[in-house]
C-alpha positions as CSV (number, residue, x, y, z in Angstrom):
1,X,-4.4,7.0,22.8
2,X,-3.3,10.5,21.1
3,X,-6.4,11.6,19.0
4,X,-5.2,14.9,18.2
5,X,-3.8,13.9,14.7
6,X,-4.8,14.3,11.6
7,X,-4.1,13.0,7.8
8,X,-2.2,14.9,5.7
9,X,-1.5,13.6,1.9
10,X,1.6,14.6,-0.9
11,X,2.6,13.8,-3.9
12,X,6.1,12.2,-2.8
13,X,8.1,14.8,-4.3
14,X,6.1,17.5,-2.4
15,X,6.6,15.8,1.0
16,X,7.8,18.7,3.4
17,X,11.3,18.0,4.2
18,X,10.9,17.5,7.8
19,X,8.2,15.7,7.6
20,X,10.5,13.2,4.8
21,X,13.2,13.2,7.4
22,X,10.8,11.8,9.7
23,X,9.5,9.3,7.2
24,X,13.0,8.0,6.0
25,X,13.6,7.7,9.9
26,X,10.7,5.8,10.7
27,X,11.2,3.6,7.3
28,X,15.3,2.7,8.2
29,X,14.0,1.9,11.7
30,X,11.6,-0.7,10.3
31,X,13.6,-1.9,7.4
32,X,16.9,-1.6,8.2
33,X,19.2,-1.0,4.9
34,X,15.9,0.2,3.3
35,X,16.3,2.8,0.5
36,X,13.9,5.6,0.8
37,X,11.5,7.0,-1.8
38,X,9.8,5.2,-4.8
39,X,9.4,4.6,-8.7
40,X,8.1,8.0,-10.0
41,X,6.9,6.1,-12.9
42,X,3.9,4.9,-10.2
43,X,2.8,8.2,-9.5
44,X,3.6,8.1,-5.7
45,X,1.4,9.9,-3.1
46,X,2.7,9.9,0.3
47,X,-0.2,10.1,3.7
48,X,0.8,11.2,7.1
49,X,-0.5,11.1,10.2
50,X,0.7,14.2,12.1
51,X,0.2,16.1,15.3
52,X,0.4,19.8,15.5
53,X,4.2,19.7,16.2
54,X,4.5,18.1,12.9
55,X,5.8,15.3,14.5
56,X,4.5,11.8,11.9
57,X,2.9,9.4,14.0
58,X,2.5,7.0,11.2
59,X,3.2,6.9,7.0
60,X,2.6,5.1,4.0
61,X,2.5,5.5,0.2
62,X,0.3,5.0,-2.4
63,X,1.4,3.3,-6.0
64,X,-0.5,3.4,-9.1
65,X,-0.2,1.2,-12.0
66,X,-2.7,0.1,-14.7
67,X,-2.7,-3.7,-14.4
68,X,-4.1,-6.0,-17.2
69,X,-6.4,-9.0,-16.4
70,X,-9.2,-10.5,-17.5
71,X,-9.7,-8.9,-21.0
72,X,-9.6,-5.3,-19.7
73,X,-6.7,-2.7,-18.0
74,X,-8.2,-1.8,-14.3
75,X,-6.4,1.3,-12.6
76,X,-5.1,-0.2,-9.5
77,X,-3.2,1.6,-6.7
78,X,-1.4,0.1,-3.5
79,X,-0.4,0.4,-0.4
80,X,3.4,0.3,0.2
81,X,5.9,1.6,3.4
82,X,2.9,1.3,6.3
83,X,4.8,2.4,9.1
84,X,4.2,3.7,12.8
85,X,6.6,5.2,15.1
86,X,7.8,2.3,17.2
87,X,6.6,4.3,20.5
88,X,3.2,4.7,19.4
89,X,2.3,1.2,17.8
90,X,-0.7,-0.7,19.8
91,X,-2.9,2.7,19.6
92,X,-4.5,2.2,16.1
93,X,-2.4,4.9,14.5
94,X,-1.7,2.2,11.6
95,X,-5.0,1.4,10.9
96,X,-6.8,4.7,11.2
97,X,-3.9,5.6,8.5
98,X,-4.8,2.8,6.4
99,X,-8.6,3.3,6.5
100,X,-7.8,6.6,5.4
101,X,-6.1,5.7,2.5
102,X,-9.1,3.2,1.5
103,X,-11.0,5.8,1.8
104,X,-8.9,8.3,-0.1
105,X,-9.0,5.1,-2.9
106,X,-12.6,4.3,-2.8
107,X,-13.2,8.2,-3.9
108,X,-11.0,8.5,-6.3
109,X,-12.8,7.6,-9.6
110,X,-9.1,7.3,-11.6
111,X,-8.7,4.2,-9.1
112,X,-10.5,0.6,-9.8
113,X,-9.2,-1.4,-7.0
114,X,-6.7,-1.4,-4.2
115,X,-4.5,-4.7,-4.5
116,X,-1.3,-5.1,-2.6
117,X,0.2,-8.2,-0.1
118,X,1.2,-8.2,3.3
119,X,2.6,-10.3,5.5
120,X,0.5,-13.2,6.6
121,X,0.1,-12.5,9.9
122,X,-0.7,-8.7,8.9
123,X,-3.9,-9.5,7.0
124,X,-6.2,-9.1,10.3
125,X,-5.1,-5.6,10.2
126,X,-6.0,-4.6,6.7
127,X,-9.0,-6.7,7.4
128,X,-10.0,-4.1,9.7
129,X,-9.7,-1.2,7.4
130,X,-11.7,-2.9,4.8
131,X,-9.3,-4.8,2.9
132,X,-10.2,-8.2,2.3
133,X,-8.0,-11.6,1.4
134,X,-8.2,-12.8,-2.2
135,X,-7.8,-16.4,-1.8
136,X,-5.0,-18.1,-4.0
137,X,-4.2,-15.0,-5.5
138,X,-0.6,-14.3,-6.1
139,X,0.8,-10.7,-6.9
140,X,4.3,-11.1,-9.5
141,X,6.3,-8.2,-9.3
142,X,9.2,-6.9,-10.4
143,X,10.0,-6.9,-14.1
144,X,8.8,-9.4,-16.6
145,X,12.5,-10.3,-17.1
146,X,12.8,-10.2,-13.5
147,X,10.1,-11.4,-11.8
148,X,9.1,-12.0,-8.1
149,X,6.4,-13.5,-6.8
150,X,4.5,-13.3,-3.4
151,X,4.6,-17.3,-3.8
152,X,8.2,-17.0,-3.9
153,X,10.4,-19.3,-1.9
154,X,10.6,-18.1,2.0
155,X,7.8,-15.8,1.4
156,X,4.7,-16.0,3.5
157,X,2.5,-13.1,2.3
158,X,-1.6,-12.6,1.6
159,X,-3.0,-10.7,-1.6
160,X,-5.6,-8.5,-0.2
161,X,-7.8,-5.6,-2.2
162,X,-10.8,-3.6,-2.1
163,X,-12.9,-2.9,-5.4
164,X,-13.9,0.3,-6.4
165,X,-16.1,-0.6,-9.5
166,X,-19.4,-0.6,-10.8
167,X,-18.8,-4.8,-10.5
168,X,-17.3,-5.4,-7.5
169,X,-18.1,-9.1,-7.1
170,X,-17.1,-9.7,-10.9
171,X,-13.9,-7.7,-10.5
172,X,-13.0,-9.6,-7.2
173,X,-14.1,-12.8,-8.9
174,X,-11.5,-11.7,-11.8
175,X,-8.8,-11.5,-9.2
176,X,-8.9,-14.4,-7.5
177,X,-7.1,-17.6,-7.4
178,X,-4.4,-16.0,-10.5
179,X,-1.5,-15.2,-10.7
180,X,-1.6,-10.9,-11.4
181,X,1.6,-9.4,-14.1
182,X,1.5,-6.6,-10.9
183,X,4.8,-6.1,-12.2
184,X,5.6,-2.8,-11.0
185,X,9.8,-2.7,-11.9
186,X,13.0,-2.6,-10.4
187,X,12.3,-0.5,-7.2
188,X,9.3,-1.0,-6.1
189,X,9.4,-5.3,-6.8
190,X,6.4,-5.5,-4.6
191,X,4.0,-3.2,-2.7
């Protein structure tokens, strides 16, 4: 396992351009006809997991979007892009990513909750980095006018969040078994 890596964090647009390279790389590899780069509209912050070389091991990006529910507007963020480099996957370079953005969340006090979807058999994996499964749940993205659902036809995804409030259970309760107006536009349909 390489441990000598650590986590470094951009706003997207301040991503060093090697580094981006690397990223859109990694992100064609893994999504093939993918475009690159997200929505500035949801204030995108981009992690890394680099050696010294500046080589990425693994990325992802962080959304943000206010999302009404429940009588109130929480400040939610999302995970979007999680990728490692197809040589290193099996070492944990993923998750220790991931946990690092739940942390980076959990310590931000402009962030209520992390709420994002996955693929089905990927929820074991944010389980481990502290996500957990909101049962029923399902995230609609894309625009009002053009919506799209994670209960959409041929998809087979899991909401899954972490609650950064003074209320977590009531917040998680809040979020649970409904259908959430995510709805975070035209590029980003889902994260």
């Amino acid at each position: 396992m390489i441990t000598d890596l650590r986590v470094l964090g951009f706003a997207e647009a301040d991503v060093p351009a090697a580094s981006a390279v690397q990223v859109a790389a990694l992100e064609a590899e893994a999504w093939p006809g993918s475009t690159p780069g997200h929505d500035p509209a949801l204030a995108p912050r981009t992690l890394l997991l680099v050696d010294d070389e500046g080589t990425v091991a693994a990325a992802l990006t962080l959304l943000h979007k206010p999302i009404p529910l429940a009588g109130r507007t929480y400040r939610a963020a999302g995970l979007s892009s999680v990728v490692t480099r197809s040589a290193l996957r099996g070492q944990g370079l993923g998750g220790r990513l991931v946990a690092a953005a739940r942390a980076e969340l959990a310590a931000d006090p402009a962030v209520d909750l992390a709420l994002f979807s996955c693929d089905r058999p990927l929820a074991p994996f944010y389980e481990a980095a502290g996500f957990a499964p909101l049962p029923g749940t399902v995230l609609v993205g894309g625009t009002p006018g053009d919506p799209l659902a994670t209960d959409a036809p041929g998809f087979d995804k899991v909401v899954v969040a972490a609650f950064f409030t003074d209320d977590p259970a009531g917040d998680r309760e809040a979020f649970t078994g409904v259908r959430v107006p995510l709805h975070p536009g035209s590029i980003d349909r889902l994260w």
